[in-house]
KEKOLZA-259579 format. One record per residue: residue in three letters; x, y, z of N, C-alpha, C in turn; residue number from 1. Coordinates in nm, 4 decimals, padded with zeros to 6 digits. Example, Ala and Ser with C-alpha at 12.3 -4.5 7.8 and 13.67 -1.06 7.14 Angstrom:
% KEKOLZA-259579
(r "ALA" (01.3190 -00.5690 00.7800) (01.2300 -00.4500 00.7800) (01.3200 -00.3300 00.7800) 1);
(r "SER" (01.2850 -00.2250 00.7080) (01.3670 -00.1060 00.7140) (01.2900 00.0030 00.7870) 2);
END
This chain:
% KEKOLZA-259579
(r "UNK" (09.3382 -02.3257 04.8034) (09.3268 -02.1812 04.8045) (09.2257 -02.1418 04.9119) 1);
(r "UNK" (09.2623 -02.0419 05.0227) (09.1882 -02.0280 05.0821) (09.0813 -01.9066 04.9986) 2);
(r "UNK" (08.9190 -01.9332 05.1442) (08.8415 -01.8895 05.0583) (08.7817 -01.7580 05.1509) 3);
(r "UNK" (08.7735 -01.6645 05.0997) (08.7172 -01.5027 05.1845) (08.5886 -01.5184 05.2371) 4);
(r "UNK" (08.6043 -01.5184 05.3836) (08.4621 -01.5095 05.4358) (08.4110 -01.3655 05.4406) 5);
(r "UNK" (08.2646 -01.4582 05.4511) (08.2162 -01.2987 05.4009) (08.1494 -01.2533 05.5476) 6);
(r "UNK" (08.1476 -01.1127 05.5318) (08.1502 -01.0614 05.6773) (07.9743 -01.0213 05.6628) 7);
(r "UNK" (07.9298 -01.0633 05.7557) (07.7952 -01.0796 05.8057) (07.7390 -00.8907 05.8591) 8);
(r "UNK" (07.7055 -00.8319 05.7750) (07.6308 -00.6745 05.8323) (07.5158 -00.6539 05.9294) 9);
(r "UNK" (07.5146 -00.6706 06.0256) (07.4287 -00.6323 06.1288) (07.4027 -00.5393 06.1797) 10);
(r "UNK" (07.4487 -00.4028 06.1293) (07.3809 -00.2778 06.1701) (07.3459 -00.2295 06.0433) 11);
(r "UNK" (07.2617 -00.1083 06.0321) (07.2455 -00.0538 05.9245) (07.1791 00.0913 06.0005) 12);
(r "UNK" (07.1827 00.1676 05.8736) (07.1765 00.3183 05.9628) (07.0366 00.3830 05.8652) 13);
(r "UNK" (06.9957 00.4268 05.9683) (06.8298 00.4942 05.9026) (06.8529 00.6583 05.8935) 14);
(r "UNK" (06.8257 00.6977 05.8299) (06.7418 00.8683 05.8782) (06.6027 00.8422 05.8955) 15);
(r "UNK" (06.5242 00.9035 05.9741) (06.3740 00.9312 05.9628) (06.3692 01.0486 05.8748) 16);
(r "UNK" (06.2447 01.0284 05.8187) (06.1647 01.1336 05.7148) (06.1477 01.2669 05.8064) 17);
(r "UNK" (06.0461 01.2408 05.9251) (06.0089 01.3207 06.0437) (06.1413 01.3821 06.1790) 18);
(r "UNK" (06.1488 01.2519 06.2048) (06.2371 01.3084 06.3396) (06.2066 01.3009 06.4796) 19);
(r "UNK" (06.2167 01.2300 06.5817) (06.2300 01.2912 06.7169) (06.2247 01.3816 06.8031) 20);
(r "UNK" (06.1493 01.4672 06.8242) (06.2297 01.6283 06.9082) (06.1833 01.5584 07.0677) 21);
(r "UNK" (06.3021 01.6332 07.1354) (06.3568 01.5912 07.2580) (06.2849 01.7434 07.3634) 22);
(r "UNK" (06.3103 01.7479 07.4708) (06.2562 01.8487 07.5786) (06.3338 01.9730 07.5376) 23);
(r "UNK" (06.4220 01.9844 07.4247) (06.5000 02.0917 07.4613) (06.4782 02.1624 07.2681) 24);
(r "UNK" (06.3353 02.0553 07.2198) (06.3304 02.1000 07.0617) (06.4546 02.0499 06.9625) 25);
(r "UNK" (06.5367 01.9669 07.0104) (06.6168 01.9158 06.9393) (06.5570 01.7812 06.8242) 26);
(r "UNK" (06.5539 01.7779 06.7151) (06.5350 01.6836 06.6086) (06.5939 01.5965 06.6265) 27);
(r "UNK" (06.5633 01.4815 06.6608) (06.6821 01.3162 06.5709) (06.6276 01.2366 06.5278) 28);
(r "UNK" (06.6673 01.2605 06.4223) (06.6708 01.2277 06.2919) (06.7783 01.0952 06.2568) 29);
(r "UNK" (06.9227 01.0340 06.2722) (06.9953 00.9807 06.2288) (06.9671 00.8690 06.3148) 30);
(r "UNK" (06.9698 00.7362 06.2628) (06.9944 00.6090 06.3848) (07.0515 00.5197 06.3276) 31);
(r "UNK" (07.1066 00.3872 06.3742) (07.1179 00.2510 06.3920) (07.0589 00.1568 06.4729) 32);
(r "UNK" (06.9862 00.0378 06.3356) (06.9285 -00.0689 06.3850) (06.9975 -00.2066 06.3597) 33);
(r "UNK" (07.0091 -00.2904 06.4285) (07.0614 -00.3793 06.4144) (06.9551 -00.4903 06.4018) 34);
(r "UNK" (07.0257 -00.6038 06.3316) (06.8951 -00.7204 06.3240) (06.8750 -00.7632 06.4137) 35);
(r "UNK" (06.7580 -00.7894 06.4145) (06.6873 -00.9026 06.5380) (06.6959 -01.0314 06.5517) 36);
(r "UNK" (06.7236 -01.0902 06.6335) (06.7202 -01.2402 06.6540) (06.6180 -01.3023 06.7448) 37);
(r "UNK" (06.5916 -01.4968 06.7300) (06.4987 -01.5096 06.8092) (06.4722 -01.4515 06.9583) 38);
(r "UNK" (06.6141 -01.4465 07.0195) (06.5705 -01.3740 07.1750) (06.4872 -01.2903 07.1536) 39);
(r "UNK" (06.4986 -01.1819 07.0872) (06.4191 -01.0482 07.0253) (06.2587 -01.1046 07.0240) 40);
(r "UNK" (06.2228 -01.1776 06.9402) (06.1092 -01.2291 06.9605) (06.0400 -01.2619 07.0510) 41);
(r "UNK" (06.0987 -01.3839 07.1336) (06.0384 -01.4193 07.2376) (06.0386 -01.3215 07.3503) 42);
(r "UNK" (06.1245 -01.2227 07.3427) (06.1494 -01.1406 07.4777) (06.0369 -01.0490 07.4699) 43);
(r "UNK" (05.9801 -00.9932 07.3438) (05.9026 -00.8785 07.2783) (05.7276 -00.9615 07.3513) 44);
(r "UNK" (05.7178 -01.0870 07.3133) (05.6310 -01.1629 07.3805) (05.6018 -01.1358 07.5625) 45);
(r "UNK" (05.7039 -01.1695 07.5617) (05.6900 -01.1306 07.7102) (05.6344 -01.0360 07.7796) 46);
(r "UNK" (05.6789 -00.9569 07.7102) (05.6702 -00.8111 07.7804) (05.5333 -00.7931 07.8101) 47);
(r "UNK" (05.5042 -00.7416 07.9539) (05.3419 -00.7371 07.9773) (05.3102 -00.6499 07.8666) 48);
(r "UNK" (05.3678 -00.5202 07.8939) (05.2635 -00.4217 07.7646) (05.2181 -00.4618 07.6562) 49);
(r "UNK" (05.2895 -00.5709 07.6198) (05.2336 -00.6418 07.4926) (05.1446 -00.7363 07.5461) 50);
(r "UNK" (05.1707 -00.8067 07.6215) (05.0609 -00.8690 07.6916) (04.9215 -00.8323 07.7127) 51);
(r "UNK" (04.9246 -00.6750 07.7483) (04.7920 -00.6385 07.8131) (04.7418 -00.5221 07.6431) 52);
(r "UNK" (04.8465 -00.5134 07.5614) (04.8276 -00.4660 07.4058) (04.9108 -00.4908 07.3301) 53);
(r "UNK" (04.8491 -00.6344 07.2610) (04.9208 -00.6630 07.1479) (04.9974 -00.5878 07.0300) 54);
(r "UNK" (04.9485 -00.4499 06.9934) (04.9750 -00.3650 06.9515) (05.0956 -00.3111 06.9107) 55);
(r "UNK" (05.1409 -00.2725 07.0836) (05.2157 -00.2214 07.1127) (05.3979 -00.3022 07.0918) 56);
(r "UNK" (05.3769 -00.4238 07.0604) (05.4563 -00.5167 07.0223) (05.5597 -00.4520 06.9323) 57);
(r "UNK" (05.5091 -00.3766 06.8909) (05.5891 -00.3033 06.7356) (05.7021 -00.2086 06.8125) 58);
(r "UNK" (05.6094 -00.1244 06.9286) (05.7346 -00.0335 06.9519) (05.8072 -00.0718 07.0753) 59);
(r "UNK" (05.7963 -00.2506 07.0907) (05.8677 -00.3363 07.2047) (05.9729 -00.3415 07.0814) 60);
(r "UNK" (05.9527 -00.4333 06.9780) (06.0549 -00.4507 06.9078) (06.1474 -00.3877 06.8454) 61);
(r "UNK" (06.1262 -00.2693 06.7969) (06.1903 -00.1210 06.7720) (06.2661 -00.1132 06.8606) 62);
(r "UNK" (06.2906 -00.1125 07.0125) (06.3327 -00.0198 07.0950) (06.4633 -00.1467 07.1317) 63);
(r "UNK" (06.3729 -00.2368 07.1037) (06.4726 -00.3831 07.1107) (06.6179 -00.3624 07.0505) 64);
(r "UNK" (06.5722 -00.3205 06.8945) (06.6422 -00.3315 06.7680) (06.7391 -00.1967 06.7568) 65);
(r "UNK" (06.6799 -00.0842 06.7654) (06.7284 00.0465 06.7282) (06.8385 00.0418 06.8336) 66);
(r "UNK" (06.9517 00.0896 06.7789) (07.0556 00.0673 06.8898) (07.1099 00.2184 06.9651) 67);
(r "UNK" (07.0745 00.3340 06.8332) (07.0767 00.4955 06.8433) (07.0054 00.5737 06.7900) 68);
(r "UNK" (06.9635 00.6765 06.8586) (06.8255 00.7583 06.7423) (06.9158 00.8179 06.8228) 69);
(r "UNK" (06.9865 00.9437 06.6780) (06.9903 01.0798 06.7340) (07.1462 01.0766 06.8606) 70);
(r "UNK" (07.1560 01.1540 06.9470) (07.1909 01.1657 07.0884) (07.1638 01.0156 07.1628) 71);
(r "UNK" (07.0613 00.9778 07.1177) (07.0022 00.9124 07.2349) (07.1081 00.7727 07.1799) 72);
(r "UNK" (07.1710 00.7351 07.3645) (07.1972 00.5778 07.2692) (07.1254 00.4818 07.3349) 73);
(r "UNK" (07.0483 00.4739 07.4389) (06.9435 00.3988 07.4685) (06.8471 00.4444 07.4473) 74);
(r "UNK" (06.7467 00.3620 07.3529) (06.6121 00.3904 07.2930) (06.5249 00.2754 07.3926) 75);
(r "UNK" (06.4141 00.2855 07.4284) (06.3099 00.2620 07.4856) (06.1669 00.2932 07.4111) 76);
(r "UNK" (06.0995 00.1519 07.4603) (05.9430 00.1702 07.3490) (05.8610 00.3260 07.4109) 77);
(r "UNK" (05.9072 00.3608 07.5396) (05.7941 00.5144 07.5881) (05.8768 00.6500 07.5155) 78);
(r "UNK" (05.9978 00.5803 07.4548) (06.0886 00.7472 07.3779) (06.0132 00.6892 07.2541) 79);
(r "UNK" (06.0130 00.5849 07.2187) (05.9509 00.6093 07.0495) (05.8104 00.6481 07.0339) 80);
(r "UNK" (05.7265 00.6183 07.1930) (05.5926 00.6712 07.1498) (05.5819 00.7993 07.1153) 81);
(r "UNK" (05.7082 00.8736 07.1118) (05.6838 01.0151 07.0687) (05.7134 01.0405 06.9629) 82);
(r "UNK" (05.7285 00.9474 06.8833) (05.7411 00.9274 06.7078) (05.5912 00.9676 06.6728) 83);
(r "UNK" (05.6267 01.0373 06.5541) (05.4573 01.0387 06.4534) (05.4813 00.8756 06.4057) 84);
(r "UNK" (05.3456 00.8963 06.3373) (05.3204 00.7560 06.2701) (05.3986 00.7000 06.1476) 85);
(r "UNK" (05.4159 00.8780 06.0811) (05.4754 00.8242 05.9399) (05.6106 00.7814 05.9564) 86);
(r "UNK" (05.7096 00.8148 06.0694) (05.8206 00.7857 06.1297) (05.8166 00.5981 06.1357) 87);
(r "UNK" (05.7069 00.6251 06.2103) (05.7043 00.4097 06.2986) (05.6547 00.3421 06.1725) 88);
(r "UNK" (05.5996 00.3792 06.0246) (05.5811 00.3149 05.9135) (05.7027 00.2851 05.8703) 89);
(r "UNK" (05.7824 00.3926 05.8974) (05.9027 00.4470 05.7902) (05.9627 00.2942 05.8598) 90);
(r "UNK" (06.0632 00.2876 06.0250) (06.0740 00.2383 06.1070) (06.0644 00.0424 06.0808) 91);
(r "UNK" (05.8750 00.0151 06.0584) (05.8825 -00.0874 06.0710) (05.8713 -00.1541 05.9044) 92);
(r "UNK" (05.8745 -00.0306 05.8258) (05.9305 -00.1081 05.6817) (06.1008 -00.0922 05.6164) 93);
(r "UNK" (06.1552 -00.0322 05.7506) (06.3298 -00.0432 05.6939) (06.3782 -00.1851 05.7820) 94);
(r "UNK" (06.2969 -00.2215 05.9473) (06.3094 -00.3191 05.9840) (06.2897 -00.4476 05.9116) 95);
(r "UNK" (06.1700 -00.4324 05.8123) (06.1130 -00.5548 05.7426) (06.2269 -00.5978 05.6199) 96);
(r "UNK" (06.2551 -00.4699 05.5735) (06.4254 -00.4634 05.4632) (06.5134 -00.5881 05.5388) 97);
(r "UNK" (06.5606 -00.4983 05.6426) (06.6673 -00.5651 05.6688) (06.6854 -00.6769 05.7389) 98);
(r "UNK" (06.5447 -00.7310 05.7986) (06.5541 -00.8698 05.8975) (06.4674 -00.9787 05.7294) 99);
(r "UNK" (06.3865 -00.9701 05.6628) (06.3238 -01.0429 05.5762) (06.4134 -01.0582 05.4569) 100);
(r "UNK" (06.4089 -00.9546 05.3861) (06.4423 -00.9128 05.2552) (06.6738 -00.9544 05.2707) 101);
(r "UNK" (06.7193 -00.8976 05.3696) (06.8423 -00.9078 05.3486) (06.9112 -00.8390 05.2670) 102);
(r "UNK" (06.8215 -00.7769 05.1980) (06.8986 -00.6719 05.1169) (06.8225 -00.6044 05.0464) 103);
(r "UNK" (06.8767 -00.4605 04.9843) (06.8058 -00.3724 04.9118) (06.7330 -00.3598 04.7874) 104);
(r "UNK" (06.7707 -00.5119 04.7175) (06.7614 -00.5956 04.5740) (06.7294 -00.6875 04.5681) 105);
(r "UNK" (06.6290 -00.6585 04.4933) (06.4794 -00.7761 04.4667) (06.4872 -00.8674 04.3038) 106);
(r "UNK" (06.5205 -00.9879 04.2875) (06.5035 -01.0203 04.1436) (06.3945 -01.0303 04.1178) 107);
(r "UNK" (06.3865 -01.0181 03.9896) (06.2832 -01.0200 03.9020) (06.2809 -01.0337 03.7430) 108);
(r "UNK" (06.1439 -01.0629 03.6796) (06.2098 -01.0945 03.5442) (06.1192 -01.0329 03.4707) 109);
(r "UNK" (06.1405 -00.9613 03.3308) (06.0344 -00.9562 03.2320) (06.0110 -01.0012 03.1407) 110);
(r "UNK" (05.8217 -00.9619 03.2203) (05.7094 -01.0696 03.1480) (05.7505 -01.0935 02.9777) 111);
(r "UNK" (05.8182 -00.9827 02.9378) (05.7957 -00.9715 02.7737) (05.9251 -01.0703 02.7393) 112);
(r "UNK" (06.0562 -01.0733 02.7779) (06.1321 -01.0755 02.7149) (06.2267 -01.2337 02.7854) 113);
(r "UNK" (06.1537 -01.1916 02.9290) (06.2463 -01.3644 03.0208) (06.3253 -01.2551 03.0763) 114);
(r "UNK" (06.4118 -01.2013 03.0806) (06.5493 -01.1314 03.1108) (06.5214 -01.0944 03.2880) 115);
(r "UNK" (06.6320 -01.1586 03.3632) (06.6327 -01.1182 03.4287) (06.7196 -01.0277 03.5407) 116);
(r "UNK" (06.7234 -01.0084 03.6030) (06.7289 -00.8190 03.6285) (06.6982 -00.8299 03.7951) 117);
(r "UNK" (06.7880 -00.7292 03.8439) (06.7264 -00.6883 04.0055) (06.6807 -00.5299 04.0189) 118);
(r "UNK" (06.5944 -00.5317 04.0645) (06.4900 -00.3958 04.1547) (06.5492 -00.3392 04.2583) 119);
(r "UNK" (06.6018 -00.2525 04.2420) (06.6727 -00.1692 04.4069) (06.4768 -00.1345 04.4763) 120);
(r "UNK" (06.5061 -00.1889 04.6139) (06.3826 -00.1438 04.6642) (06.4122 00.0257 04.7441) 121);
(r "UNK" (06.2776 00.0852 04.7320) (06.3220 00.2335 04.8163) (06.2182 00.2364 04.8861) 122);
(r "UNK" (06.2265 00.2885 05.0019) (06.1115 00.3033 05.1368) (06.0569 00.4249 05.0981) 123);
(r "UNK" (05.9743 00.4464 05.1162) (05.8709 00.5610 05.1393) (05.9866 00.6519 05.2255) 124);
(r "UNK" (05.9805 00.7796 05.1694) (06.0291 00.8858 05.2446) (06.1705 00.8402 05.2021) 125);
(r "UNK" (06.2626 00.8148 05.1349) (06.4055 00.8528 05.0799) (06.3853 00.9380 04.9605) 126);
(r "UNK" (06.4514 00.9786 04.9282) (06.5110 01.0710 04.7469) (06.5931 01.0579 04.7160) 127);
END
C-alpha cells in the first residue's frame, strides 16, 4: 500500500500588530516568511553590518526570511529598520515558532493527574 507523503510547509503568513507605513502613509501590515536554512545563517554572518554590529543580525535575518510585507515583495534589513520594536519582537518570536518549535502545539502534561494534552502557543499581539 502506498504511503502519503507529507507535504513539507515552508511559508507561513504573519500580520503585524503595528505595521509598516511607506512614503505615501500606506500601512503593511500582511506578510510571508518562509523558513530559514543553513545558507541563511552563514550568509547573515557574513554580512559586514553584522560584522561591524552584531546586533543588527536580527534584521539581516528577517529580510533574509520575510519573502512579502505588504506591497513590498522585496524586503531588505534598511525597509525593516522602519519597523517599531513591538513589530521586530512580534517578527522574531513568529520566526522562532516556525524555524524551532515547527508548529503551533506544545505537549504537555498535568502535574495533578499525568494526562497528557497539547498547548496551542499564541504570540503576543494576536486575538
Amino acid at each position: 500500500m502506498p504511503r502519503k507523503k507529507d507535504n513539507l510547509c515552508t511559508e507561513f503568513a504573519f500580520t503585524l500588530p503595528r505595521g509598516l507605513s511607506d512614503a505615501q502613509n500606506r500601512v503593511h501590515r500582511h506578510g510571508v516568511m518562509r523558513l530559514a536554512t543553513a545558507k541563511d545563517e552563514i550568509l547573515v554572518q557574513q554580512e559586514r553590518k553584522v560584522q561591524e554590529n552584531p546586533a543588527y543580525s536580527v534584521l539581516v535575518m528577517l529580510a533574509r526570511v520575510i519573502t512579502r510585507l505588504g506591497s513590498f515583495n522585496s524586503v531588505t534589513s534598511d525597509l525593516l529598520e522602519g519597523l517599531l520594536l513591538y513589530d521586530i519582537a512580534y517578527l522574531r518570536e513568529f520566526y522562532n515558532r516556525i524555524n524551532q518549535q515547527g508548529n503551533v502545539h506544545i505537549p504537555t502534561q498535568c502535574p495533578h493527574c499525568n494526562n497528557q494534552f497539547s498547548v496551542e502557543l499564541e504570540l503576543a499581539g494576536e486575538s
